[in-house]
VMD Tcl script that builds the backbone (N, CA, C; Angstrom):
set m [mol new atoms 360]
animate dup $m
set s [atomselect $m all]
$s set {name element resname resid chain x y z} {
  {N N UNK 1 A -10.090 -1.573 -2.103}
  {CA C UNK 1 A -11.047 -2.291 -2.913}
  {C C UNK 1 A -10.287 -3.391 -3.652}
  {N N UNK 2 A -10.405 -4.451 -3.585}
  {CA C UNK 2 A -10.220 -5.912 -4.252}
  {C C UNK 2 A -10.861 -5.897 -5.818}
  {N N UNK 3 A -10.232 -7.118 -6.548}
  {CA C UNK 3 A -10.628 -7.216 -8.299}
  {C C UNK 3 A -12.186 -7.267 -7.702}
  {N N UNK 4 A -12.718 -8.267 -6.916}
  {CA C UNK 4 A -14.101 -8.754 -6.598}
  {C C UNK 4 A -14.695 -7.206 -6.500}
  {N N UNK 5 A -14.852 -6.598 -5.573}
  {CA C UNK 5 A -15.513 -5.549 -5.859}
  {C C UNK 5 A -15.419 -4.644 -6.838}
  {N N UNK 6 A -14.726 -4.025 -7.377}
  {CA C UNK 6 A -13.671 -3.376 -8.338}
  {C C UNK 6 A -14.809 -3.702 -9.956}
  {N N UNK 7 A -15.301 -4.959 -9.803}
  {CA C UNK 7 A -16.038 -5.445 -11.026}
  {C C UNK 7 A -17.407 -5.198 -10.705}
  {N N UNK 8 A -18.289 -4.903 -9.152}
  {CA C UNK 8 A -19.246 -4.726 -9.430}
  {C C UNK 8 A -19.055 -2.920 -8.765}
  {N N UNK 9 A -18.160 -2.044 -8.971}
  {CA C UNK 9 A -18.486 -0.408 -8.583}
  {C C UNK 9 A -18.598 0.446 -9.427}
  {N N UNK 10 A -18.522 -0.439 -11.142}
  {CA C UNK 10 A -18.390 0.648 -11.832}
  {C C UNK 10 A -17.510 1.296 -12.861}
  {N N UNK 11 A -17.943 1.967 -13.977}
  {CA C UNK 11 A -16.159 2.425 -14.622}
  {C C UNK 11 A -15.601 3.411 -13.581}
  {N N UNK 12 A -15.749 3.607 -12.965}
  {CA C UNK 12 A -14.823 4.873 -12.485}
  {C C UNK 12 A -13.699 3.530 -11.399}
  {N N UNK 13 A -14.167 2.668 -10.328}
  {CA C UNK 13 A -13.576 1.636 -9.552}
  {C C UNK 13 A -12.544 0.888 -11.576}
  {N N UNK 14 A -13.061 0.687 -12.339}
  {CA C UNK 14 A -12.499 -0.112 -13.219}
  {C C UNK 14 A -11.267 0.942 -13.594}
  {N N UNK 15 A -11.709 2.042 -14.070}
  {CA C UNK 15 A -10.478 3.326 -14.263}
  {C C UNK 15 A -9.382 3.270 -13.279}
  {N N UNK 16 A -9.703 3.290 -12.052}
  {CA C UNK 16 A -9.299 3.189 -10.796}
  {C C UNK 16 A -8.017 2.217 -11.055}
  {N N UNK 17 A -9.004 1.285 -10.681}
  {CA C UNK 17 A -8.139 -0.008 -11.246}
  {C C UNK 17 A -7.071 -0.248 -12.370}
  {N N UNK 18 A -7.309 -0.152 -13.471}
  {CA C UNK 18 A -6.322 0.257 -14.736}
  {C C UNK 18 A -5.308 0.871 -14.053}
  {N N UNK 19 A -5.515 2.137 -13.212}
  {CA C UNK 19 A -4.434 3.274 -13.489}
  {C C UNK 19 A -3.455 2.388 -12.127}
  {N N UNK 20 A -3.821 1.773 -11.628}
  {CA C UNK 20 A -3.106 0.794 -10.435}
  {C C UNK 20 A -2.441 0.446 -10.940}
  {N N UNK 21 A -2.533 -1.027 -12.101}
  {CA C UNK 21 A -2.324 -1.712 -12.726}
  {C C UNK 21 A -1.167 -1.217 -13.489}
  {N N UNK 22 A -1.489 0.075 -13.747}
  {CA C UNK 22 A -0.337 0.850 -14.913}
  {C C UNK 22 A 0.607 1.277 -14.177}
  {N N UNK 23 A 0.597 2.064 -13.179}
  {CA C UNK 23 A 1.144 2.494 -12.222}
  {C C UNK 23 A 2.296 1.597 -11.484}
  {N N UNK 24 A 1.742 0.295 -11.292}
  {CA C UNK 24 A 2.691 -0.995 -10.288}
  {C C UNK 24 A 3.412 -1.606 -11.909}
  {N N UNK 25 A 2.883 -1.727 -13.079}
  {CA C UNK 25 A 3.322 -2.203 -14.113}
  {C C UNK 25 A 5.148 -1.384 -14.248}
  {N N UNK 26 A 4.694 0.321 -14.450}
  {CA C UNK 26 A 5.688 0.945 -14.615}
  {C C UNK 26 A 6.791 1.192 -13.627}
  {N N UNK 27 A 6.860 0.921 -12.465}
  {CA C UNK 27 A 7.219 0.975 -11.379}
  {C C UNK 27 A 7.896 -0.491 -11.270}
  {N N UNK 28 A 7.384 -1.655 -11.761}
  {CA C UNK 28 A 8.256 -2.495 -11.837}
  {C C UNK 28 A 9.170 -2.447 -13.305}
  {N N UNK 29 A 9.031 -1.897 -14.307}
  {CA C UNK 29 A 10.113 -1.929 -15.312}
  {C C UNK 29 A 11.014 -0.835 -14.596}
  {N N UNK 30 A 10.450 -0.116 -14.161}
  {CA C UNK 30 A 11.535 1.091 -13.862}
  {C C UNK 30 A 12.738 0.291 -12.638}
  {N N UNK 31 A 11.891 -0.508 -11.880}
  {CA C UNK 31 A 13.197 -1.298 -11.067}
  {C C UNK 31 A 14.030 -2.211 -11.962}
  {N N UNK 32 A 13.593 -2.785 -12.709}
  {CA C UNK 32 A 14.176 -4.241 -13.802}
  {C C UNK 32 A 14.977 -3.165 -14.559}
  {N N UNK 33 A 14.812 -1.824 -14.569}
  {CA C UNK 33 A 16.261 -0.945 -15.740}
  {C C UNK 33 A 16.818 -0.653 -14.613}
  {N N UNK 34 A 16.623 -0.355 -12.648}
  {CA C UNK 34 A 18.131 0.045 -11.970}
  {C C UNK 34 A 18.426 -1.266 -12.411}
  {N N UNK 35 A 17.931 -2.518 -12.055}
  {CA C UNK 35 A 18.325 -3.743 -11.825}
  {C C UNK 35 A 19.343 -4.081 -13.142}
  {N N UNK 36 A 19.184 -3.682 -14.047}
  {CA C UNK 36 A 20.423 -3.678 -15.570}
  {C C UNK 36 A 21.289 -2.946 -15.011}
  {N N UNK 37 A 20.693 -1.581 -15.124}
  {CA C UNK 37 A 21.975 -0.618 -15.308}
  {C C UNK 37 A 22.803 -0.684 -14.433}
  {N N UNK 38 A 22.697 -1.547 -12.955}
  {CA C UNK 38 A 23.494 -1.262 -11.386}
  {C C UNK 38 A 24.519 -2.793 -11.970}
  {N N UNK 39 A 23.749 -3.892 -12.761}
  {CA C UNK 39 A 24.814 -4.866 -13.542}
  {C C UNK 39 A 25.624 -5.040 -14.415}
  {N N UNK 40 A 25.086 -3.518 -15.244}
  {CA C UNK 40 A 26.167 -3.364 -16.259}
  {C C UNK 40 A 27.282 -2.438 -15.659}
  {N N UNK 41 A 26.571 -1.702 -14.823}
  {CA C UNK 41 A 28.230 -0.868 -13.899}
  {C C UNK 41 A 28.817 -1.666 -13.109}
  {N N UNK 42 A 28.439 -3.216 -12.716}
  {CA C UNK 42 A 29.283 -3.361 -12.194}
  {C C UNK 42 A 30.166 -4.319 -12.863}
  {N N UNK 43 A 29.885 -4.890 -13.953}
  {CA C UNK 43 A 30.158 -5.620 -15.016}
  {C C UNK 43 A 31.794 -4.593 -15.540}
  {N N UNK 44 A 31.111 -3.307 -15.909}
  {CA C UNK 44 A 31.973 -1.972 -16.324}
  {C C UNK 44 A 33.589 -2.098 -15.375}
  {N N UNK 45 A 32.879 -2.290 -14.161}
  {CA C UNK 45 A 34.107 -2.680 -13.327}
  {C C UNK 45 A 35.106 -3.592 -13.703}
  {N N UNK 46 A 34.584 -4.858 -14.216}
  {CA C UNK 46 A 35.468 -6.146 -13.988}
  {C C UNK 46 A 35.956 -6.334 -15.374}
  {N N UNK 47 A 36.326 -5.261 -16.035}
  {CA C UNK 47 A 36.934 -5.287 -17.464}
  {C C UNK 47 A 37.785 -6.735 -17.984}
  {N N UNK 48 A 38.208 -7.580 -17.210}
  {CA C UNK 48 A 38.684 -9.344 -16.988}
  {C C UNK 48 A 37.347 -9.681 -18.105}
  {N N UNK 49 A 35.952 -9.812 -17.605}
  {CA C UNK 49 A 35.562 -10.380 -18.087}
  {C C UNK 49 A 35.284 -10.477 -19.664}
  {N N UNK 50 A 35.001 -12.329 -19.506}
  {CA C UNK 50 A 34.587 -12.378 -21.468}
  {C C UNK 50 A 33.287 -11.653 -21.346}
  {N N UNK 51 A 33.077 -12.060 -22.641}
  {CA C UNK 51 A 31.385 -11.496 -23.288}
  {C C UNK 51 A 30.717 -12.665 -22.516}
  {N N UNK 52 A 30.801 -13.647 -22.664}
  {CA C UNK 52 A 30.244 -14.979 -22.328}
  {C C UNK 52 A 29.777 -14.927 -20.203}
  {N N UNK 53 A 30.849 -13.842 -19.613}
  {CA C UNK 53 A 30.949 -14.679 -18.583}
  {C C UNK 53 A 30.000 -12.242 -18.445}
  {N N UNK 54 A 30.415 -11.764 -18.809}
  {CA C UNK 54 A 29.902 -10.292 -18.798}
  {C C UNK 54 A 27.978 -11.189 -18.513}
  {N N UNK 55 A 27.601 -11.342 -19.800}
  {CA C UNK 55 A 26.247 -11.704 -20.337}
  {C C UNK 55 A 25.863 -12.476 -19.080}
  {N N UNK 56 A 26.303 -13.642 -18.577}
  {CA C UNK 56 A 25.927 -14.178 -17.506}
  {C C UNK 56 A 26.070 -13.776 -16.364}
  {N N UNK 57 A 26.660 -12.953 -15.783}
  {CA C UNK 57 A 26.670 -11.836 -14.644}
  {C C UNK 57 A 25.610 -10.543 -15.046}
  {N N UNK 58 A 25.700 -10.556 -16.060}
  {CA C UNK 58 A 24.479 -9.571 -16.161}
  {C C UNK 58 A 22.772 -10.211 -15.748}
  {N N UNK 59 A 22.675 -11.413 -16.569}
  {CA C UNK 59 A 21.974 -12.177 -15.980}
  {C C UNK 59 A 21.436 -12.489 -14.820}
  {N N UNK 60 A 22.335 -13.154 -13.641}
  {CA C UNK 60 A 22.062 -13.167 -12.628}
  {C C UNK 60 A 22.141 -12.069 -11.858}
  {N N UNK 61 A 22.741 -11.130 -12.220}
  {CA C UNK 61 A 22.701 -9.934 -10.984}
  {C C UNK 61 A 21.195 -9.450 -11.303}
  {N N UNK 62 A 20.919 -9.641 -12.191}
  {CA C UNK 62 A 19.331 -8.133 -12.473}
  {C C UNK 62 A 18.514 -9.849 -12.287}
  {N N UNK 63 A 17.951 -10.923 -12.573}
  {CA C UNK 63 A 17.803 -11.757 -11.850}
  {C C UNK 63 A 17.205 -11.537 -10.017}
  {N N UNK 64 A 18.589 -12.008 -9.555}
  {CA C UNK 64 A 18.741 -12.103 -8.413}
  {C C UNK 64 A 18.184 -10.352 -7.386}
  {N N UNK 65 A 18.445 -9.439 -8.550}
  {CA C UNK 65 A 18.022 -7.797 -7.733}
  {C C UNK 65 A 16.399 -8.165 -7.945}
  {N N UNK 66 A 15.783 -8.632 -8.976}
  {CA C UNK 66 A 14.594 -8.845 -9.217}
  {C C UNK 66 A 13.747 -9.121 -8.169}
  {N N UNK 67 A 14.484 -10.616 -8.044}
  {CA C UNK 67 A 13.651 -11.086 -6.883}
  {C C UNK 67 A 13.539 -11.349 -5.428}
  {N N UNK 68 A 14.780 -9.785 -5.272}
  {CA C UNK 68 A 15.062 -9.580 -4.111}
  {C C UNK 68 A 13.796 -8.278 -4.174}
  {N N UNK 69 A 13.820 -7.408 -4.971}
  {CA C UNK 69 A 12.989 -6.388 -5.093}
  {C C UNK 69 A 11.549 -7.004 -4.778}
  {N N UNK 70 A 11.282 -8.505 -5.735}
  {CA C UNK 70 A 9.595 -8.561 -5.759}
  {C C UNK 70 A 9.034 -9.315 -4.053}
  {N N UNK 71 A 10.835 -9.963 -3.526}
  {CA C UNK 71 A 10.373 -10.603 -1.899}
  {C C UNK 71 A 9.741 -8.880 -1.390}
  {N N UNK 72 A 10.916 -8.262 -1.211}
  {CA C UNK 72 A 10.538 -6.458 -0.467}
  {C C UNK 72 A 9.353 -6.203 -0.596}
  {N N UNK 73 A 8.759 -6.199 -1.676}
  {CA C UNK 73 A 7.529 -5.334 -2.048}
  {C C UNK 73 A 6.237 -6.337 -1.633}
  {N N UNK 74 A 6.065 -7.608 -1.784}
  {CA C UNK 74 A 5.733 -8.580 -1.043}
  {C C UNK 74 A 5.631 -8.623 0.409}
  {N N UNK 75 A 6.728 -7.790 1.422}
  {CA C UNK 75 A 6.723 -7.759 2.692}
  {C C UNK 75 A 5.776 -6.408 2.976}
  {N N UNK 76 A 5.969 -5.886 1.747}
  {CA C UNK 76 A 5.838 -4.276 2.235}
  {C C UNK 76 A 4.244 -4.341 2.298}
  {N N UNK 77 A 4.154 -4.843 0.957}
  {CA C UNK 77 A 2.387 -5.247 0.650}
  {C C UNK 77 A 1.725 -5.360 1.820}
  {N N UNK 78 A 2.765 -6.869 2.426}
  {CA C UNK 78 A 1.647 -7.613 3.796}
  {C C UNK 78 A 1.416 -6.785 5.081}
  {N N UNK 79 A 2.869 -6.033 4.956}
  {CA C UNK 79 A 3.031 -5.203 6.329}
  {C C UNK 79 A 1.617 -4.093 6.111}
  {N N UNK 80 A 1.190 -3.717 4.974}
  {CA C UNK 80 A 0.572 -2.647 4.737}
  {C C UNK 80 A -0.810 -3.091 5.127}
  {N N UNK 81 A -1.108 -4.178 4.318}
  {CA C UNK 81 A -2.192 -4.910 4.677}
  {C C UNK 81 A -3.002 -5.138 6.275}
  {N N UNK 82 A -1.675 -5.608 7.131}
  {CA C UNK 82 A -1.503 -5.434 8.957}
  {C C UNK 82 A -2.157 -4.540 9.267}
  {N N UNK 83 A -1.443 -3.292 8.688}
  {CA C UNK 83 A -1.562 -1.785 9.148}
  {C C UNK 83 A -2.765 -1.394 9.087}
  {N N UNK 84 A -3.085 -1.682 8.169}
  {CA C UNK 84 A -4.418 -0.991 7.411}
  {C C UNK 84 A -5.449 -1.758 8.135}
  {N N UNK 85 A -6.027 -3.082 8.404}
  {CA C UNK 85 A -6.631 -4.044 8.964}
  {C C UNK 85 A -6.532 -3.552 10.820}
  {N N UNK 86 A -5.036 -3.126 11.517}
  {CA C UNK 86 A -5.307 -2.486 12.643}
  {C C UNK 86 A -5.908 -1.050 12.772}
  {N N UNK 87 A -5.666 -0.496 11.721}
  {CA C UNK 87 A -6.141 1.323 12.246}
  {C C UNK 87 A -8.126 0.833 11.503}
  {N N UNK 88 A -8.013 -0.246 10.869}
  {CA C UNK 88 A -9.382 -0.067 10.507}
  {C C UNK 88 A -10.219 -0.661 11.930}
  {N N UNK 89 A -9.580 -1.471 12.516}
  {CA C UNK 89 A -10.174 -2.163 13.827}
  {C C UNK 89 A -10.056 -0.806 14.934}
  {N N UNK 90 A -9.174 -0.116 14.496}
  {CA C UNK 90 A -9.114 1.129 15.834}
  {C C UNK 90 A -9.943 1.851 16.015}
  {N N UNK 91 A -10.290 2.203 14.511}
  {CA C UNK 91 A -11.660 3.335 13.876}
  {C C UNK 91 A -12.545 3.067 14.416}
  {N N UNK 92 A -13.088 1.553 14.307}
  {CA C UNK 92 A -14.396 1.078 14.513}
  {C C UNK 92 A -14.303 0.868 16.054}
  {N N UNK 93 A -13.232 0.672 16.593}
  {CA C UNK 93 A -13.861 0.797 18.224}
  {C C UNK 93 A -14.012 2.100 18.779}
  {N N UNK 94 A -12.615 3.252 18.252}
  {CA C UNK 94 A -13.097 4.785 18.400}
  {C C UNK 94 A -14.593 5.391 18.052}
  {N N UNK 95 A -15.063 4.848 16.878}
  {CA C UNK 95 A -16.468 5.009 16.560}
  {C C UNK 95 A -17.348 4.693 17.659}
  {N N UNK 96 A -17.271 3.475 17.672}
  {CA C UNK 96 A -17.775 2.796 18.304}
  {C C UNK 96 A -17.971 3.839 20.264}
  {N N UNK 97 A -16.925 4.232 20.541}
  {CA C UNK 97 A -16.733 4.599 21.915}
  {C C UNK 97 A -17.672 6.114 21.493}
  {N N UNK 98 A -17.311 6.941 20.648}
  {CA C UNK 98 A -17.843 8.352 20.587}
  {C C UNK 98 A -19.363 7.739 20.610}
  {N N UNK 99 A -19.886 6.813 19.526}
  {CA C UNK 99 A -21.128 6.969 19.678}
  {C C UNK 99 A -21.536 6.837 20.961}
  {N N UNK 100 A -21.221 6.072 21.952}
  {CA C UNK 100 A -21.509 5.440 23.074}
  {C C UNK 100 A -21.583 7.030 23.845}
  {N N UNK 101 A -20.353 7.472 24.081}
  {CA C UNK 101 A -20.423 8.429 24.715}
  {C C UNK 101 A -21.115 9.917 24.126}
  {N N UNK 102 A -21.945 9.594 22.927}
  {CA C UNK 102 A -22.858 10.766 22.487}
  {C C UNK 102 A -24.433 10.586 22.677}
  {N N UNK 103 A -24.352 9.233 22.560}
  {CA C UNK 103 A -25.993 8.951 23.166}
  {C C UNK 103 A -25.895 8.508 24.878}
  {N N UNK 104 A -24.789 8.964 25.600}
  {CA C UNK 104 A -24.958 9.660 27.314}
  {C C UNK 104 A -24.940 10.790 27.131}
  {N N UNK 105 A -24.258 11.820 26.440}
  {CA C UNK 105 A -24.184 13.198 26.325}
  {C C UNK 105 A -25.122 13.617 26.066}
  {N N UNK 106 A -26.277 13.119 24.643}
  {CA C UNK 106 A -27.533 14.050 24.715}
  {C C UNK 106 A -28.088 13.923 25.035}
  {N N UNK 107 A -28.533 12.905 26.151}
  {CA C UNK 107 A -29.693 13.162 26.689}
  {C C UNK 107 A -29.230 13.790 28.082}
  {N N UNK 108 A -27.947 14.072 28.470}
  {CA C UNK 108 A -27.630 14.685 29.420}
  {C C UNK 108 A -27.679 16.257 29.469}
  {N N UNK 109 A -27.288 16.404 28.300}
  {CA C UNK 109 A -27.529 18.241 27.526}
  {C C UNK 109 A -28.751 18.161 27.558}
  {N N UNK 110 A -29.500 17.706 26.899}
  {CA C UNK 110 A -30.850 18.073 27.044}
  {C C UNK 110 A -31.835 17.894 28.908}
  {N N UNK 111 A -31.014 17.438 29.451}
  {CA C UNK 111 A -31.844 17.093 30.724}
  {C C UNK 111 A -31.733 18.829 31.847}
  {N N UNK 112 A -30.638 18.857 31.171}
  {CA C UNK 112 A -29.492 19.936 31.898}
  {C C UNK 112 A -30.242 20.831 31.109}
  {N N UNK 113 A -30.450 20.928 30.071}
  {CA C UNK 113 A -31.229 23.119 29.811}
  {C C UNK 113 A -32.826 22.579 29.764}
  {N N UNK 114 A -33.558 21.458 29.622}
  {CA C UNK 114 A -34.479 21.226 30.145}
  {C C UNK 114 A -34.812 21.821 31.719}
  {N N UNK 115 A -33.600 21.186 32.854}
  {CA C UNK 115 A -33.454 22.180 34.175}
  {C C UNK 115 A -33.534 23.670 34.475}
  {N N UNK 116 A -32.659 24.020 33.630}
  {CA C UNK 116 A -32.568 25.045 33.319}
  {C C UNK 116 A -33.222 26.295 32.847}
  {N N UNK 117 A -34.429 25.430 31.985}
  {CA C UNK 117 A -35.392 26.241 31.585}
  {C C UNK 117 A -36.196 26.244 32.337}
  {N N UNK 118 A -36.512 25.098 33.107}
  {CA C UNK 118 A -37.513 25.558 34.375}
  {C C UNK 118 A -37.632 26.050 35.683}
  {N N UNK 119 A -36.083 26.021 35.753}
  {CA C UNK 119 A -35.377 27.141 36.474}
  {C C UNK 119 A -35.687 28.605 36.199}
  {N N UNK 120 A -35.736 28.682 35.223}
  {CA C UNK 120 A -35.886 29.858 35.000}
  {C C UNK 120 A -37.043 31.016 34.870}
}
mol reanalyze $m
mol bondsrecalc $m
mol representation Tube
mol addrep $m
């Protein structure tokens, strides 16, 4: 479900929504603290450095993890999107085939103990 629908389904689609919202919110701070803490260990490493040149490596490393993280999740999104858009096209032709092959089936069951009964 999209914001567009999402606004006309309701509080429960709006709840829905929120808890998304909160959910991808917390999930990105929780990457932006590995994204510190993996710069300050490696910062920890290079004991050489000033404060001046520490602060700016801290910078760009959680930076640069950032928006390596938000390209990923961006791919992952679209790939998901693919996915979801093919198994929904699969459904609807599988649907599509059972019904087909249930309106030959009943009137074939029924033709068959129709026979059957007057067979009998």
């Amino acid at each position: 479900m999209d914001d567009r629908t999402a606004a006309h389904a309701g509080p429960a689609a709006e709840t829905d929504r929120g808890l998304r919202q909160l959910d991808g919110y917390l999930y990105w701070q929780g990457e932006l603290s590995d994204a510190r803490r993996e710069a300050e260990e490696l910062c920890d490493r290079l004991e050489w450095l000033t404060t001046s040149e520490r602060d700016e490596l801290l910078r760009a490393y959680t930076s640069t993890r950032a928006a390596l993280t938000e390209q990923l999740l961006r791919r992952l999104a679209k790939r998901r999107d693919e996915l979801r858009a093919d198994y929904e096209a699969r459904y609807r032709q599988l649907r599509s085939r059972v019904v087909g092959w249930a309106a030959v089936a009943v009137p074939c069951v029924c033709l068959v103990v129709e026979v059957l009964r007057l067979a009998v």
